[in-house]
DRENMARNU-280737 format. One record per residue (C-alpha): residue number from 1; residue in one letter; chain; y, z, x negated. Coordinates in nm, 3 decimals. Each point is the difference from the previous one (the first is absolute). Last residue first. Layout:
BEGIN
   seq   type   mol        c2        c3        c1
   NUM      A     A         Y         Z         X
...
END
This chain:
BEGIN
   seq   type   mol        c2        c3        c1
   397      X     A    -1.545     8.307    11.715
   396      X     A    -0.219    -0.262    -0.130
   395      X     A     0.285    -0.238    -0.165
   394      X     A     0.093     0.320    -0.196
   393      X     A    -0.261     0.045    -0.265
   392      X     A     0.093    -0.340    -0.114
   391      X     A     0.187     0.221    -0.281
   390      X     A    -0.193     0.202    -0.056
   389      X     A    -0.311    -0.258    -0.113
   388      X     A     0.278    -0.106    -0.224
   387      X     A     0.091     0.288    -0.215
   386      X     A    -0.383     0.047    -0.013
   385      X     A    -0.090    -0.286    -0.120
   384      X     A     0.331    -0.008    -0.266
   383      X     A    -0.172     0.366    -0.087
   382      X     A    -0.322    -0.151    -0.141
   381      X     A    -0.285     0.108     0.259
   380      X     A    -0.275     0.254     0.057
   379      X     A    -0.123     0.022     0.361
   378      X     A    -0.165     0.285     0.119
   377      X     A    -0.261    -0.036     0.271
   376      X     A    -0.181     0.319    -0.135
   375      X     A    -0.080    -0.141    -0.338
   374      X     A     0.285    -0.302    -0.187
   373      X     A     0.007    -0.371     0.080
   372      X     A     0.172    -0.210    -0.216
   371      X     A     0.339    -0.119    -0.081
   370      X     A     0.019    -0.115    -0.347
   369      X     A     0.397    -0.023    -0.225
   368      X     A     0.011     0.345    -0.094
   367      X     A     0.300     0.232     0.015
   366      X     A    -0.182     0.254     0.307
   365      X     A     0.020     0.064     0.375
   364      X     A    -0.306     0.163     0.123
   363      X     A     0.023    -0.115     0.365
   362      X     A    -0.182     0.212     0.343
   361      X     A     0.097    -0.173     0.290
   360      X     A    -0.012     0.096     0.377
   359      X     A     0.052     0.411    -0.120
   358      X     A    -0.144     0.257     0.218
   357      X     A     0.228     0.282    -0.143
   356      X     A    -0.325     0.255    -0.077
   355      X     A    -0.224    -0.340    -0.087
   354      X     A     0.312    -0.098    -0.233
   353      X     A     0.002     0.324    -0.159
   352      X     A    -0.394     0.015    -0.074
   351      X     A     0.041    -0.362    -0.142
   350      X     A     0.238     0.156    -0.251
   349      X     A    -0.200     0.343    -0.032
   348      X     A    -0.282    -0.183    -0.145
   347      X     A     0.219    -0.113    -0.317
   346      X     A     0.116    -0.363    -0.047
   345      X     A    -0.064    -0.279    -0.269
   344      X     A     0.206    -0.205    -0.186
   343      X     A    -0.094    -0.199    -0.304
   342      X     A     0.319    -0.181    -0.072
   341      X     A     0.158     0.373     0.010
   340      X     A     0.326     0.047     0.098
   339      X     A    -0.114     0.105     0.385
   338      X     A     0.169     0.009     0.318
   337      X     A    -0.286     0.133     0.280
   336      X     A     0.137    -0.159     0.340
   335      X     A    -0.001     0.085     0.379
   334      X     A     0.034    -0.175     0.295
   333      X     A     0.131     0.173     0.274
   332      X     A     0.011    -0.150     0.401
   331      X     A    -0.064     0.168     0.313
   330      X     A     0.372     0.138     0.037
   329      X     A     0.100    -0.304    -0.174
   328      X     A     0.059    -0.155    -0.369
   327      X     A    -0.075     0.353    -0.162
   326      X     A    -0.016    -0.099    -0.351
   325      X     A    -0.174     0.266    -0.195
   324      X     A     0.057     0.049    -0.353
   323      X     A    -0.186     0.199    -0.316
   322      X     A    -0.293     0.141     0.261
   321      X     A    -0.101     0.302    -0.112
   320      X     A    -0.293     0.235     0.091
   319      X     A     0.071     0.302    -0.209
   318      X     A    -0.084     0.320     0.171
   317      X     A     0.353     0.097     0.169
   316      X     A    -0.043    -0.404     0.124
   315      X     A     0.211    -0.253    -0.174
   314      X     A     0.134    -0.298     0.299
   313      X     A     0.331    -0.230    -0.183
   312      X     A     0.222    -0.136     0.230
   311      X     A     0.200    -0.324     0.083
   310      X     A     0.122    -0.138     0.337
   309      X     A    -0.003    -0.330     0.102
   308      X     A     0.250    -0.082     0.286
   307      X     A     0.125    -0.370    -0.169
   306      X     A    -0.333    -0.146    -0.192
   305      X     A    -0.098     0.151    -0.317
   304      X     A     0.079    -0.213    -0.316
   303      X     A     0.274     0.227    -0.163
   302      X     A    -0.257     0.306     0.109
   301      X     A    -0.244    -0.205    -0.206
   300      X     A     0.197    -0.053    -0.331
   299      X     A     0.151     0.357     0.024
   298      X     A    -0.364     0.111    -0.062
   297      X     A    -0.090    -0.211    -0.251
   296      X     A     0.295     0.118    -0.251
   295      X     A    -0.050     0.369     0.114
   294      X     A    -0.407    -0.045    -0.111
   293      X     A     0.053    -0.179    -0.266
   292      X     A     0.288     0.305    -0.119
   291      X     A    -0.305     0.270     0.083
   290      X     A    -0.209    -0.160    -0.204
   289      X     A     0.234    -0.030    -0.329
   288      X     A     0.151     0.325     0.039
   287      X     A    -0.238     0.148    -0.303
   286      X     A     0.106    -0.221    -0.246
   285      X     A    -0.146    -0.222    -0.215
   284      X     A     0.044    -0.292     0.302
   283      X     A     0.401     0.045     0.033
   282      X     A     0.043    -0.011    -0.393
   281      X     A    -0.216    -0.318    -0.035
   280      X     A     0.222    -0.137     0.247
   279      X     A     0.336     0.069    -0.179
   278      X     A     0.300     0.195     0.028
   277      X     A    -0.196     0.357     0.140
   276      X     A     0.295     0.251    -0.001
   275      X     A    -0.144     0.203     0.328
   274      X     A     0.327    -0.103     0.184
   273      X     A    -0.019    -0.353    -0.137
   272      X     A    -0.332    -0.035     0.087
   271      X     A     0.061     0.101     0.352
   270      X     A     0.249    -0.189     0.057
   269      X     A    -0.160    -0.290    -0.106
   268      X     A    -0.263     0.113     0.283
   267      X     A     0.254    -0.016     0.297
   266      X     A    -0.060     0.216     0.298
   265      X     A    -0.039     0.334    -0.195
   264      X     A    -0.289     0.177     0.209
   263      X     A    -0.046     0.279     0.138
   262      X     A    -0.270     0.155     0.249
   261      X     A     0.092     0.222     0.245
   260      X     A    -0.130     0.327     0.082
   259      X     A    -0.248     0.080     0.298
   258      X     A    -0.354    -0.059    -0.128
   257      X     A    -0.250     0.055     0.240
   256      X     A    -0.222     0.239     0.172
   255      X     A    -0.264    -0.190     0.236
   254      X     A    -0.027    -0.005     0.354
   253      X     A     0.090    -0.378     0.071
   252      X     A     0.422     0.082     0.088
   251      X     A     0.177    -0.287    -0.118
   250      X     A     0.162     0.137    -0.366
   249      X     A     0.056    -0.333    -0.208
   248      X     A     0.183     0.117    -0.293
   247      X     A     0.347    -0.110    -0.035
   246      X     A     0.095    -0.237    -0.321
   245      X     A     0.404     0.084    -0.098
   244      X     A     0.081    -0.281    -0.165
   243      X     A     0.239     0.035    -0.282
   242      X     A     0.285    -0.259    -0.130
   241      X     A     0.122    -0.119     0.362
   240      X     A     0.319     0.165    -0.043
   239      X     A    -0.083     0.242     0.303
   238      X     A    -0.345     0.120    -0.181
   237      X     A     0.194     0.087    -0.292
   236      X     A     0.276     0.185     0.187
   235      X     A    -0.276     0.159     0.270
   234      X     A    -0.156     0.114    -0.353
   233      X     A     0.253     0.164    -0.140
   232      X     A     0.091     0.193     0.315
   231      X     A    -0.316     0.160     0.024
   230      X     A     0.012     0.086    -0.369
   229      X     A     0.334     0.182     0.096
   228      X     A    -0.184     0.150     0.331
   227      X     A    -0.228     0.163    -0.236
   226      X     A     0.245     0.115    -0.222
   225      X     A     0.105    -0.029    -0.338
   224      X     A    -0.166     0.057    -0.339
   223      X     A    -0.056    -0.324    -0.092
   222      X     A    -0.415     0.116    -0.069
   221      X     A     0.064     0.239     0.317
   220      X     A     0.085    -0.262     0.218
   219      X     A    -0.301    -0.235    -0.165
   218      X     A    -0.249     0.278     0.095
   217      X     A     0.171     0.009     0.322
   216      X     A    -0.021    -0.334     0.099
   215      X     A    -0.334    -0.093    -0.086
   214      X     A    -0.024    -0.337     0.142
   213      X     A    -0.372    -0.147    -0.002
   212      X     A    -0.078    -0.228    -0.280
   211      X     A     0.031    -0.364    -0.038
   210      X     A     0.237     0.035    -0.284
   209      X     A     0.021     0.353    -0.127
   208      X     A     0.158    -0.123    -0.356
   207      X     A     0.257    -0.217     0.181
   206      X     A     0.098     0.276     0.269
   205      X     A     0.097     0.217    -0.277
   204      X     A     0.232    -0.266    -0.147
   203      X     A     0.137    -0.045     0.316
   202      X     A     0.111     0.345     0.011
   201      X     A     0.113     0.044    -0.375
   200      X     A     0.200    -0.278     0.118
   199      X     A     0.153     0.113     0.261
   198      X     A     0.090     0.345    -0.172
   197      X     A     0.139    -0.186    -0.283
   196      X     A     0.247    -0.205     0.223
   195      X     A     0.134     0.340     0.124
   194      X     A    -0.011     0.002     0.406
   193      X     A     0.326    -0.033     0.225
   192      X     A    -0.175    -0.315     0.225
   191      X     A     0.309    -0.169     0.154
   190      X     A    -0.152    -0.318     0.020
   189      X     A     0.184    -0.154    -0.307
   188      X     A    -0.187     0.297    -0.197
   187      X     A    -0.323    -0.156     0.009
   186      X     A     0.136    -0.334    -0.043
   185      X     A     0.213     0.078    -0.336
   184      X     A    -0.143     0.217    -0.258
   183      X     A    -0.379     0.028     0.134
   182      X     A    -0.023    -0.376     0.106
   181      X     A     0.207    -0.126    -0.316
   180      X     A    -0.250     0.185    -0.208
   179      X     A    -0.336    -0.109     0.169
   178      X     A     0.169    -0.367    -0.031
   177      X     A     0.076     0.050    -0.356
   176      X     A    -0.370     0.122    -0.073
   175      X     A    -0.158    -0.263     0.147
   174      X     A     0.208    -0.275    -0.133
   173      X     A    -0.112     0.167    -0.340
   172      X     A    -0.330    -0.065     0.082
   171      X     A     0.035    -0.335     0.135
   170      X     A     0.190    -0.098    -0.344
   169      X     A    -0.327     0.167    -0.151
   168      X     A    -0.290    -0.194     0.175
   167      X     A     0.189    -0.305    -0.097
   166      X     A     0.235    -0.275     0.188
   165      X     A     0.044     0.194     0.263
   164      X     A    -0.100    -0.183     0.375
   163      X     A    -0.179     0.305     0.156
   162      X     A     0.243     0.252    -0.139
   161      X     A     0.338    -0.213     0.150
   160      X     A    -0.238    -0.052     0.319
   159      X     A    -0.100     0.348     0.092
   158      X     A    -0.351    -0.008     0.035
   157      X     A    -0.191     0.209    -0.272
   156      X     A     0.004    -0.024    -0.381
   155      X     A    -0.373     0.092    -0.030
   154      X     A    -0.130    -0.138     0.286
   153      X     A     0.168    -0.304    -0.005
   152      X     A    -0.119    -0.077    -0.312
   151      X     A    -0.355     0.082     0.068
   150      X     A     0.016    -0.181     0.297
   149      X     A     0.147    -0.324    -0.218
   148      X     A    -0.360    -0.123    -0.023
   147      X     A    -0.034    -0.061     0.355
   146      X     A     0.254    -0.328    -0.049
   145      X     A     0.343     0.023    -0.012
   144      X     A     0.078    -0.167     0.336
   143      X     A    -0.244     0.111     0.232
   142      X     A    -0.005     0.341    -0.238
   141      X     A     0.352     0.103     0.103
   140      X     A     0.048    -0.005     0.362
   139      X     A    -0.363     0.189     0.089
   138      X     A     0.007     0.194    -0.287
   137      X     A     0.340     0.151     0.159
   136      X     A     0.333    -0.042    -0.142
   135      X     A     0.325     0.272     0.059
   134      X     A    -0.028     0.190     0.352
   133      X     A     0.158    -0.190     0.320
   132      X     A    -0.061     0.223     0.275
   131      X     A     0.127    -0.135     0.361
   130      X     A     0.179     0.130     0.288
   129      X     A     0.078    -0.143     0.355
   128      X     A     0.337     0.060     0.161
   127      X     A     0.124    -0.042     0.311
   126      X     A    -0.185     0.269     0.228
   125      X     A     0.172     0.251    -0.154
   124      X     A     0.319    -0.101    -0.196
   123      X     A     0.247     0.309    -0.056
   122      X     A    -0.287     0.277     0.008
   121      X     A    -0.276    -0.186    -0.160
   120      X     A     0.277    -0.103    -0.217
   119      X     A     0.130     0.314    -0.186
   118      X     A    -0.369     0.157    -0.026
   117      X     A    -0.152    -0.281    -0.104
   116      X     A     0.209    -0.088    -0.294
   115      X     A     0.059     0.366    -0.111
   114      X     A    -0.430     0.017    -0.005
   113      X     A    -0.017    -0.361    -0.152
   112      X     A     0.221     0.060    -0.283
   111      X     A     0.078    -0.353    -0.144
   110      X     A     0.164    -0.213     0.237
   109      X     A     0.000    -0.356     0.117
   108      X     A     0.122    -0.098     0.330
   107      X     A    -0.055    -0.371     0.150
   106      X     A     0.220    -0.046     0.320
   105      X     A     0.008    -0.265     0.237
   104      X     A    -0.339    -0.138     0.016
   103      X     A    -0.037     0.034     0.373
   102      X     A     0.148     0.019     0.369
   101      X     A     0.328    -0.193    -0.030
   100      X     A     0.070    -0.075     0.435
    99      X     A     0.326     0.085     0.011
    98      X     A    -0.135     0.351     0.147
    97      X     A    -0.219     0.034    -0.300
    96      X     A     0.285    -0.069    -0.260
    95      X     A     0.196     0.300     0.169
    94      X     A    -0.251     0.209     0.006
    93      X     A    -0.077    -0.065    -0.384
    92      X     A     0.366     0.066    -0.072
    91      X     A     0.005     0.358     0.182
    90      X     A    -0.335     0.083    -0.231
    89      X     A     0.135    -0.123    -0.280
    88      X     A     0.332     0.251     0.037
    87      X     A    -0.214     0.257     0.031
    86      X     A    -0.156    -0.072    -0.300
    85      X     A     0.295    -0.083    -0.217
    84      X     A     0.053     0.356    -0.060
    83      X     A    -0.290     0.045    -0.289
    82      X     A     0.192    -0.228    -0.234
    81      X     A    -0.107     0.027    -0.293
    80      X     A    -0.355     0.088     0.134
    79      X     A    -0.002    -0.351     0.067
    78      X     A    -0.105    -0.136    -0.363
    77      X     A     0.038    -0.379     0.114
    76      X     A     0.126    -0.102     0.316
    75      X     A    -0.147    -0.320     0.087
    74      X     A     0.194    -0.212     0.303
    73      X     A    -0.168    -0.270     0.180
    72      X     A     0.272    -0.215     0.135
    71      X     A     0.026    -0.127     0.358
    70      X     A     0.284     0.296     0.034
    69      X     A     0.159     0.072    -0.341
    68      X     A     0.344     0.021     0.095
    67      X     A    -0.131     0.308     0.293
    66      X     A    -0.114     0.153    -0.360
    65      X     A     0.344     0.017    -0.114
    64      X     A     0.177     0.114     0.296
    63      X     A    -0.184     0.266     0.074
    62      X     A    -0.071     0.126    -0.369
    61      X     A     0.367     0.055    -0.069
    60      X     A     0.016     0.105    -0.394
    59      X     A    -0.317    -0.206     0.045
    58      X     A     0.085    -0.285    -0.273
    57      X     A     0.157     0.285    -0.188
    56      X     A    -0.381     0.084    -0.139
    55      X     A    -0.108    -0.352    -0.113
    54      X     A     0.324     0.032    -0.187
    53      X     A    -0.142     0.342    -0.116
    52      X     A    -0.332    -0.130    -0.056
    51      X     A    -0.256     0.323     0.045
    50      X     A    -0.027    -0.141     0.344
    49      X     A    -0.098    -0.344    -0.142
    48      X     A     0.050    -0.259     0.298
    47      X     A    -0.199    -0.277     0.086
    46      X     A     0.118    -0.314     0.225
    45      X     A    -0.256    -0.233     0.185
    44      X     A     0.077    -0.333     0.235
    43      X     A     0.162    -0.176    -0.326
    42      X     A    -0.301    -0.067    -0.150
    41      X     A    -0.301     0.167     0.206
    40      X     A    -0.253    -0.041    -0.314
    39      X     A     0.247     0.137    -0.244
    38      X     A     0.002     0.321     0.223
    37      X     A    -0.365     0.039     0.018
    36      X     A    -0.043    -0.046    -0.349
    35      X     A     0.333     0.252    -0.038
    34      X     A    -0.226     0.251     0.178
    33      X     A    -0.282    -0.031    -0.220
    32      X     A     0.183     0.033    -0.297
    31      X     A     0.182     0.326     0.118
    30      X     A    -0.324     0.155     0.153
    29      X     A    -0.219    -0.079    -0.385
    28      X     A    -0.110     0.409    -0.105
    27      X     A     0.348     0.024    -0.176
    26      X     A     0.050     0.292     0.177
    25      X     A    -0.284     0.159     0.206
    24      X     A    -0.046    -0.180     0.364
    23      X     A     0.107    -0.035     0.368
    22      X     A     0.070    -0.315     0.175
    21      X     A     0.180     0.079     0.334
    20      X     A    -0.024    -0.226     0.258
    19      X     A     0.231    -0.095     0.236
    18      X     A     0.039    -0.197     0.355
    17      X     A    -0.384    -0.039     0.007
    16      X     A    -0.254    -0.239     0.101
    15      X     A     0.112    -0.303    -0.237
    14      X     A     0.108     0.232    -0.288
    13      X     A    -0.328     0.168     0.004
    12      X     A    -0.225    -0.365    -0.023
    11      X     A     0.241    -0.017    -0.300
    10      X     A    -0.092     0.305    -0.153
     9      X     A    -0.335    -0.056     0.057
     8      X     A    -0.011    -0.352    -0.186
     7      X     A     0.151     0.173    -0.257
     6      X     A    -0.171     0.285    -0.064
     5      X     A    -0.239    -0.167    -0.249
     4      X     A     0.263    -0.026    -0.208
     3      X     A    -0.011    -0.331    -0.220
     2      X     A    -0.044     0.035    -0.413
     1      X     A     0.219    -0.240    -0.164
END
């Protein structure tokens, strides 16, 4: 079994909170996680499956069921089933505070994070806390597989089922059932009127461009729709926690930059299924294979950044780049170079970009197993190194 490394956060969350909404992609590991929780409470925990429809009748009246369930911590699984129960959470949580139940009450797991936080920042301010759960991280996996499953990992991605196939190919063709179930039936289930082929012609354009900056009308007029349409496409992605949307860091130091996004397909098996590359030798003889490293690292830090991070990437209008920059505090970025190669090196304009930003730590994040010193106070280090030296970048804020 591979342990979450959200766990110990979720339940630090449940002791300060009334609710907390864990938010994910399907089949990315919420369910499972949730009924560890629940197992571990016994008889104190109860978890209902909105998409259930005896789960479903159990809140035909919502008042009186959940005011049954007081002392209990109560999971709701795929909320946006039932969007109306909000309001009536946020009357039951008052109620529980004044008889003195301030915490762990409610666990909510959803799917869409945009719907998600929309609906209940409204209903539940001030008494819910969100998390991300995405599908494994290096940082879960290779403690208990050993560093030599990276590769593995990095070619079928994080979702468990993937992950845990018995071959290269029965992860494949998980792959492409999944994509097909989300395009057929959870795009759709949120009211989303777009063909399924249109999607995926989408995605599929965002796979080749990987790590590059958005182009949204050349893809608008490559679909042949809109502008806006594109727009849309991508808030949809972005909201099912399959794209990430990378800003560009824009502070105002009297130079031109970049203003476009960067995109990137969160999940790396993904990826490779979308760009038809089954095996690893496929992913590295093709031209993607950088560019997919360099997604698959990147969501491996932001996963380890402490609570408040935020996540840019700085590219001047004459080429000083900086792949990620981790702005921890107002005063604080670090930056990091995420290279493929296991001899990495960096161009001028990288240290020229972190001079421009004032960066505390330069890191050139690559697969090796050596950390070293690099030139210009850079430090070059196996991406488990740097996974970790985020992640205790917190106790100095």
């Amino acid at each position: 079994m591979i342990p979450r490394h959200l766990k110990p956060t979720l339940e630090d969350r449940l002791k300060q909170f009334p609710a907390v909404a864990l938010l994910g992609p399907r089949q990315s590991g919420k369910t499972t996680l949730a009924l560890e929780l629940a197992e571990e409470r016994g008889d104190k925990a109860i978890y209902l499956d909105l998409e259930n429809p005896a789960d479903r009748r159990r809140l035909d009246d919502p008042v009186a069921y959940l005011r049954a369930q007081r002392g209990h911590l109560v999971i709701l699984d795929e909320i946006h089933r039932a969007p109306e129960i909000f309001t009536v959470l946020r009357s039951e949580i008052d109620a529980r505070r004044r008889a003195g139940e301030k915490t762990g009450q409610f666990l909510i797991l959803g799917s869409a994070a945009l719907d998600l936080l929309r609906q209940s920042s409204e209903s539940l301010a001030g008494r819910i806390s969100f998390l991300e759960l995405m599908p494994f991280q290096p940082q879960e996996v290779l403690p208990v597989e050993g560093v030599e499953a990276a590769d593995k990992l990095w070619l079928r991605g994080g979702f468990p089922d993937s992950f845990l196939a018995e071959s290269d190919g029965e992860s494949s063709r998980w792959r492409a059932a999944f994509i097909r179930s989300y395009l057929e039936r959870d795009i759709p289930q949120f009211g989303v009127r777009v063909p399924a082929g249109t999607i995926e012609r989408f995605w599929t354009m965002l796979a080749h461009t990987q790590g590059g900056l958005f182009n949204g009308q050349r893809i608008a007029q490559s679909l042949g729709v809109g502008w806006h349409a594109v727009s849309h496409y991508l808030g949809l992605l972005g909201d099912l926690l399959l794209v990430r949307r990378l800003p560009p860091w824009t502070a105002n130091i009297g130079k031109r930059l970049v203003k476009s996004p960067k995109i990137y397909l969160r999940d790396s098996g993904l990826l490779h299924s979308l760009l038809n590359l089954p095996t690893l030798n496929d992913v590295l003889g093709h031209p993607i294979a950088g560019a997919s490293w360099e997604g698959f690292a990147m969501e491996a830090i932001i996963a380890a950044a402490p609570d408040g991070t935020k996540a840019y990437f700085y590219r001047s209008a004459t080429g000083q780049e900086i792949d990620l920059v981790l702005e921890l505090s107002a005063s604080r970025l670090w930056a990091f170079e995420l290279k493929k190669s296991l001899s990495p090196s960096v161009e001028k304009g990288f240290h020229v970009a972190c001079a421009d930003i004032e960066a505390e730590r330069r890191m050139l994040v690559y697969p090796g197993q050596e950390a070293y010193p690099g030139a210009g106070g850079m430090e070059v280090m196996p991406l488990l190194d740097a996974i970790a030296a985020t992640g205790k970048a917190g106790s100095k804020l």
